[in-house]
N, C-alpha and C positions, 0 to 999 in steps of 0.2 A: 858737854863739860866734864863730867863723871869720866868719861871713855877717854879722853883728855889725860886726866888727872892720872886714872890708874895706870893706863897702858904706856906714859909718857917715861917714867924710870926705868920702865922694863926693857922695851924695845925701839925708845928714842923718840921723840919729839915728830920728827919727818916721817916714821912708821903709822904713829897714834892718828896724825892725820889724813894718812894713806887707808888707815880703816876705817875713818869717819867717810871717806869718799866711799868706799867699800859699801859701805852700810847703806849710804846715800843712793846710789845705783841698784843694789839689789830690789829696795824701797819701788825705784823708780822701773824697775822692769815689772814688779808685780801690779803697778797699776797699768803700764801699757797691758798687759794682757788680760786682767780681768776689768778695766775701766773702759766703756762706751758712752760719748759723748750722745747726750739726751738731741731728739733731734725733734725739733718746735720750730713752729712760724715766726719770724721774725719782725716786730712792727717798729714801726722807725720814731721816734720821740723824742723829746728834748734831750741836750745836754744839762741842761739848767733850769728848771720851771719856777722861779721865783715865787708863782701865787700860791704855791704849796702856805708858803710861811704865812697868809691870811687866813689860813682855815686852823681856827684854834686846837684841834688834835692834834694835829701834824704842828703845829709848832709849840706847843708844850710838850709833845714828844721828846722833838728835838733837842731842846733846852735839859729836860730831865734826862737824854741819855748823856747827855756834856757833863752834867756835876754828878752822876753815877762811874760814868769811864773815867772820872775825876781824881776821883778815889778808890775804885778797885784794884787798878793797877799797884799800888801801895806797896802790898804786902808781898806781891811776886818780887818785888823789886828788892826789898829789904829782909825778906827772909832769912835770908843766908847771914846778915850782917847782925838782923838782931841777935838770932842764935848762939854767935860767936859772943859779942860784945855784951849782951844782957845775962842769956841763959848760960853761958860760958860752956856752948858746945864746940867740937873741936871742929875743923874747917870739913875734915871728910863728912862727919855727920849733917853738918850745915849745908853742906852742897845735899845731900841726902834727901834732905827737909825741901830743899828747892823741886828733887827730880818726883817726892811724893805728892809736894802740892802739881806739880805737870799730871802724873798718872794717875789723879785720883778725877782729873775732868775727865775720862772715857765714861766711866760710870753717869759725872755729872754731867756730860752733855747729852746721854745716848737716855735715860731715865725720864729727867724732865721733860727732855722732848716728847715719849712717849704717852708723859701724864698729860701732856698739853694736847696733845692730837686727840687720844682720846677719850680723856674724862672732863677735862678743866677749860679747856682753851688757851691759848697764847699767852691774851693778856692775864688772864687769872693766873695764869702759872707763873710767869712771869715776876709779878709785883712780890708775892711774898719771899721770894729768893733776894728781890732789889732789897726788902726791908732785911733777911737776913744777914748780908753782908754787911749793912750798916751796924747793927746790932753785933755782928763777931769784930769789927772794926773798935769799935768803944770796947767789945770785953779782953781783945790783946791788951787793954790797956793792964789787965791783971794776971793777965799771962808771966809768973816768975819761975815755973818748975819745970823742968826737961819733958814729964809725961804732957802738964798742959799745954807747950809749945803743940809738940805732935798731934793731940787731938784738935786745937785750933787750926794746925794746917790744914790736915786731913779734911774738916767740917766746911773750913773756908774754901778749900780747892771746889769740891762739890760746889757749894752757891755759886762762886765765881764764874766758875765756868757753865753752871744754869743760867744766867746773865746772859754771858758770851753768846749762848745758844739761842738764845731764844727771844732774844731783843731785835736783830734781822728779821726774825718771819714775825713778830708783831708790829714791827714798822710795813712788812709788805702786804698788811691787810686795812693800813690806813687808806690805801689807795684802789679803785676801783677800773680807774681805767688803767690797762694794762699798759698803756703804750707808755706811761707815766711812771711806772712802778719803779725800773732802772733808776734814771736821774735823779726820784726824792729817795731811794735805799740811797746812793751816792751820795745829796746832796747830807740827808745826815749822819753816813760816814765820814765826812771831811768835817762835818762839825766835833765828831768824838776824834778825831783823827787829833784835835789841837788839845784836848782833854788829856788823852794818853801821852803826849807828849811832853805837856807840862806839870799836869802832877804827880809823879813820881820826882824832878826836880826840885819841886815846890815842896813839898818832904822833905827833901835832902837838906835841905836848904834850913827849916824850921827844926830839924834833929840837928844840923852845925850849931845853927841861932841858941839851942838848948842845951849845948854843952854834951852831946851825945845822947842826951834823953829823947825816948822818941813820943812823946808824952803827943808833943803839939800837933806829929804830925801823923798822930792816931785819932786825934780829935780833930783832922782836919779832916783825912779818910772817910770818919765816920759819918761828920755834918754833911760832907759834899753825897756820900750816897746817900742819905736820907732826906735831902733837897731835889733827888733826881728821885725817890720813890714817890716825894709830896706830888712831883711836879706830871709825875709817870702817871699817878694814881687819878689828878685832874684829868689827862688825857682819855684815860680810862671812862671817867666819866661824860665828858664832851661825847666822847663815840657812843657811849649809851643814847645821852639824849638825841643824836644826833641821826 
């Protein structure tokens, strides 16, 4: 979008694009040549194994990643808009704030992972990042100054994308038999797949309802991931006693 934006006055529209392919290919040559396909035995298992959803981890999992992906998405989505429309930044800055919450998940994915491997665990790392995001959710609601937008992004990009990280390989330790593991990561991918697709509208929708105020759907964000930590945090527990 950035690369877009500046390169498109300069040297045209059909150029700006011509680098984005550019950029796109060079990308794609550096992983043919330093990426090898892991090579493992293959066991054959369901597409679908419905009995997952009777084993209470695994389906309070599932449930709490649905109203977590619920409301994450939120903020990637309306960043750029609050910016403008609230904090009265200009559109280049705004997109700006979009490309630092993108670059500040290397950090937050490649870190937590690390704490989780080898100090904390999955799920322990995990849960206080779900309640973080909740928690930075509710305090956009007092985000009014240019400095505090930026360090909400910056703080939110990190959890968020700890989330992102690290919610897959604690779902792939619900599961024991491997031939299984495929189909229930799957099956609740397509449960967060309906999450991310409708809450960021359901937003939109409650900032029009509000007259441009994004009040309602900062307190929507925030309830829906703190219902997916409540519900994470049970899980958490089931697999203890369990």
């Amino acid at each position: 979008m950035q690369i877009a934006q500046q390169l498109s006055p300069k040297i045209g529209y059909p150029w700006a694009i011509r680098v984005m392919g550019f950029i796109i290919v060079f990308d794609s040559v550096l992983i043919v040549l330093l990426a090898r396909p892991r090579q493992f035995k293959r066991t054959k298992g369901p597409l679908v194994d419905p009995k997952a959803f009777k084993e209470p981890t695994y389906l309070f999992f599932a449930i709490g990643i649905f109203f977590t992906l619920w409301g994450v998405y939120i903020a990637y989505f309306y960043t750029t808009t609050f910016g403008k429309e609230i904090i009265g930044i200009s559109e280049n800055n705004s997109l700006t704030l979009l490309m630092i919450l993108n670059a500040v998940g290397v950090p937050g994915r490649i870190v937590p992972s690390l704490l989780a491997d080898n100090y904390f665990g999955t799920f322990n790392t995990l849960l206080p990042f779900v309640c973080a995001v909740s928690a930075l959710l509710y305090g956009w609601i007092g985000v009014h100054s240019t400095g505090g937008f930026y360090g909400f992004v910056v703080i939110y990009g990190i959890c968020a994308n700890a989330v992102q990280t690290l919610f897959p390989s604690a779902l792939s330790q619900l599961t024991t038999d491997l031939s299984k593991v495929a189909s229930r990561v799957g099956m609740v991918f397509t449960v967060g797949s309906f999450a991310c697709l409708t809450g960021p509208p359901i937003a939109g929708a409650l900032i029009s309802k509000k007259g441009g105020d994004y009040l309602w759907a900062q307190l929507f964000g925030g309830t829906s991931v703190i219902l997916g930590f409540v519900l994470l945090s049970v899980a958490r527990w089931t697999k203890g006693r369990s």
